[in-house]
Phi, psi and omega in degrees: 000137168314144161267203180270154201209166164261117181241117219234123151323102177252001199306135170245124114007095160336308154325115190280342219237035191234119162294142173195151188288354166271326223261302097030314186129013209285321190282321176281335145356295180295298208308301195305331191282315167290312181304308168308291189309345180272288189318328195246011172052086171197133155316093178253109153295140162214151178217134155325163154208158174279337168196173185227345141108019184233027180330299186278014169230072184262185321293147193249112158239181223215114172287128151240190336297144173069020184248206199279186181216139191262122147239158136103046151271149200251167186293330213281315170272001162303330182285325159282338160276009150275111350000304199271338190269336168312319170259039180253127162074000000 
């Protein structure tokens, strides 16, 4: 088994009028989650996925295995959520 990680929704949709988390924000989600984890020198796994099943409240992410899932997240808020994964388990 994997150890935990982070898993950030990246699906874009064929649809312009569809919701989805590339469409939403997702790659700065992934940038801020590398820029924060470089600043504070922390490993962070992190992995894609195509959909996570919260299309209209993206972007979305996922602690894993079995953890909470973040939607309508923003660049601004990723430090609390290495926050929270830090102390997850």
């Amino acid at each position: 088994m994997r150890g935990k990680r982070i898993i950030v929704c990246v699906n874009l949709r064929a649809s312009v009028g569809q919701p989805s988390c590339a469409r939403k924000g997702s790659q700065g989600i992934l940038d801020a989650i590398a820029a924060e984890s470089q600043a504070r020198e922390l490993e962070t796994p992190v992995e894609t996925t195509y959909c996570l099943g919260f299309c209209t409240r993206g972007p979305v992410a996922r602690f894993a295995p079995g953890g909470p899932i973040y939607t309508e997240l923003t660049p601004d808020g990723v430090s609390d959520m290495l926050n929270a994964f830090i102390d997850w388990h």
